[in-house]
C-alpha positions in Angstrom: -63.7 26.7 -58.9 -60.1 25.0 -57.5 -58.8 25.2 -53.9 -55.4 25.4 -53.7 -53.7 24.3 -49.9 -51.8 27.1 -48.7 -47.7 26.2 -49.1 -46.2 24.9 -45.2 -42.8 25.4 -45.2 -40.8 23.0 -42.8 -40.0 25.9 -40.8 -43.6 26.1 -40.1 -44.0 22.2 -40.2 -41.0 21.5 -37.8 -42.3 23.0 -35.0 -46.5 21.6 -35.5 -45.4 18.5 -35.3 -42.9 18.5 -32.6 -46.0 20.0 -30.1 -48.1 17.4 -31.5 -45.5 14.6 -30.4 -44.8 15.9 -26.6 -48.9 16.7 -26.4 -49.5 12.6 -28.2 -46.3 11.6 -25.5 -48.1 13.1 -22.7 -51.2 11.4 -23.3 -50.6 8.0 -24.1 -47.7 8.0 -21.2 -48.3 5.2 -18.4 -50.5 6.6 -15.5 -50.3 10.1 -17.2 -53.4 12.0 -19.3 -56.4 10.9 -20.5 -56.1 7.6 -22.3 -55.9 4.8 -19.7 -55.9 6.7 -16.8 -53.8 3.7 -14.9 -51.4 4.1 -11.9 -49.6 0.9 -12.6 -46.0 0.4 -13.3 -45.0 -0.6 -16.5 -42.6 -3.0 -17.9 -39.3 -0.4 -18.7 -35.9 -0.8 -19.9 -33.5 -0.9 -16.8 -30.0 0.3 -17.0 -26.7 -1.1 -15.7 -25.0 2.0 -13.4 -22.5 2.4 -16.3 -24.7 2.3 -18.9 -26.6 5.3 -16.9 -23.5 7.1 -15.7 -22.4 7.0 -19.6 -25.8 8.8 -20.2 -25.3 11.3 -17.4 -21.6 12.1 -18.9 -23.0 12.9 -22.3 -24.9 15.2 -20.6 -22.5 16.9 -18.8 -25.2 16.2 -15.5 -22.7 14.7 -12.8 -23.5 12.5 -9.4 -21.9 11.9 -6.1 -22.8 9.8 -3.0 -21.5 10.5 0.9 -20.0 7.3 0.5 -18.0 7.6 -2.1 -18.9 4.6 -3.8 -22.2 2.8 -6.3 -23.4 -0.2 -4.7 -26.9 -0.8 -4.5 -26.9 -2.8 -1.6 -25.5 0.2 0.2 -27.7 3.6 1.9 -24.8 6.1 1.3 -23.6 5.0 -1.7 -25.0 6.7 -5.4 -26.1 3.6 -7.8 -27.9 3.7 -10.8 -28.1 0.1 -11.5 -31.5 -0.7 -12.2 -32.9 2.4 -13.2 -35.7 2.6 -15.3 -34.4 4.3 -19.1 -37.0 6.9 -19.0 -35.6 8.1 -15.8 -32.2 8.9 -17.3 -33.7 9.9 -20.1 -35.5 12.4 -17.7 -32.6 13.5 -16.3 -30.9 14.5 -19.5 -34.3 16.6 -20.6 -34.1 18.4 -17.6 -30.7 19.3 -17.7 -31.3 20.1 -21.8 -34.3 22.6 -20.8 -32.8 24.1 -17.7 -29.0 24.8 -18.3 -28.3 24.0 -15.1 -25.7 22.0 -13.4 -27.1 19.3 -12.1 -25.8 17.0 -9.6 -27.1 13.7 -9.1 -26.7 12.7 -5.2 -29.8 9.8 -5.0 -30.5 7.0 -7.2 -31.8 3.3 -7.1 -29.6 2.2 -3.4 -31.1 0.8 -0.8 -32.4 3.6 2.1 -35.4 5.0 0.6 -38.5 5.2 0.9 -40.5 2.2 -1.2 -43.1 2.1 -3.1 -44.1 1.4 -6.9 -42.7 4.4 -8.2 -39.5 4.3 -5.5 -35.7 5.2 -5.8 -35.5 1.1 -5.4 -37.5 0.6 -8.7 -36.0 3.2 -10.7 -38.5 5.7 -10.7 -36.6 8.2 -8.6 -33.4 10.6 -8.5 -32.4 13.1 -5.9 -31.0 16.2 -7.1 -28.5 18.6 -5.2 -30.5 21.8 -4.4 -29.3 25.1 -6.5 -30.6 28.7 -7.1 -30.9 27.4 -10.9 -33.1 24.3 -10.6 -35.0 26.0 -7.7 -35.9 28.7 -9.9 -36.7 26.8 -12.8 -38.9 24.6 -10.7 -40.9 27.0 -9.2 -41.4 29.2 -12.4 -41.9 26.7 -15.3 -43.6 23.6 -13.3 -47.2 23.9 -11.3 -47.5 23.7 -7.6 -49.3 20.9 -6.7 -48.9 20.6 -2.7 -47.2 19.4 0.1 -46.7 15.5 -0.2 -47.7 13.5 2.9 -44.4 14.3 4.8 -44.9 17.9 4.2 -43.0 18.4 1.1 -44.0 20.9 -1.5 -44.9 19.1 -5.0 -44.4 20.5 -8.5 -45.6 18.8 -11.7 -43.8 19.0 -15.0 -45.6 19.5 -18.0 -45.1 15.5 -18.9 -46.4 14.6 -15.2 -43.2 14.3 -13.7 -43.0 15.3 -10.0 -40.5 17.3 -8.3 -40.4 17.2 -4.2 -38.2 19.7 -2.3 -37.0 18.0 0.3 -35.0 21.0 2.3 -31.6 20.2 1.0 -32.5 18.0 -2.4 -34.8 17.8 -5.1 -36.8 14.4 -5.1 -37.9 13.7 -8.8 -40.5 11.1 -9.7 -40.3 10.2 -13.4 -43.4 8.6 -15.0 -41.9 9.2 -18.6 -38.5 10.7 -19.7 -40.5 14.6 -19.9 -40.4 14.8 -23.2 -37.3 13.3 -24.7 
């Protein structure tokens, strides 16, 4: 007796194996799933502000700061320099899934909050606030809790955490959510 393997198209294969890579990404990411289980920050890729804002462009996600202005050393200025590659990278999935404008308004300047996984070390973007994101926030990502300061918490599938600040969206990226 033979056994033949059924035929698996690539329109059948395509997909498989795309699942398979953001479930394997999700696993083996840093402080994320079920291999390693760590909470430590990793060694990452950091960006130059243009090299980020060149990202952002391609993306057609845009930024702006109260100051008018991108120095790091500065609280109301908008700079990326610094920031970790997965975070951009993060940026650009969300706005690839949503459809949304997005408007970056916090990156890596001085005036946040610290921490390992701060604005300061790259980890962290603000977004401006709009019916869009909201939405997609609420209905795609799970509700984890208020945060400490009271903020409600919503995890992306990848483990990326999204904090509604009242006026802004305060994203934590772990990994790049898929990329």
């Amino acid at each position: 007796m033979v056994f033949h393997a059924p035929h698996v198209s690539r329109m059948t294969l395509r997909p498989v194996l795309t699942a398979l890579a953001l479930v394997l990404g999700v696993l083996f990411a840093p402080g994320i799933g079920v291999v390693g289980g760590t909470t430590e920050a990793y060694a990452v890729t950091k960006l130059t502000h243009s090299q980020a804002t060149a990202r952002f462009r391609a993306s057609g996600i845009t930024w702006s700061s109260s100051g008018g202005c991108s120095d790091r050393n500065v609280s109301t200025c908008t700079s990326f320099d610094q920031l970790n590659l997965p975070t951009a990278q993060g940026a650009q999935t969300l706005k690839s899934a949503t459809g949304c404008a997005l408007n970056i308004t916090g990156g890596t300047e001085t005036g946040h909050a610290g921490g390992t996984y701060s604005h300061w070390n790259g980890y962290k973007l603000d977004f401006s606030k709009s019916t869009c994101l909201t939405n997609y926030v609420h209905n795609v990502f799970s509700y984890i809790g208020v945060r400490g300061d009271g903020a409600p918490q919503y995890k992306s599938g990848s483990g990326n955490v999204y904090a509604d600040e009242g006026n802004h969206w305060d994203v934590t990226y772990y990994n790049c959510g898929g990329c």
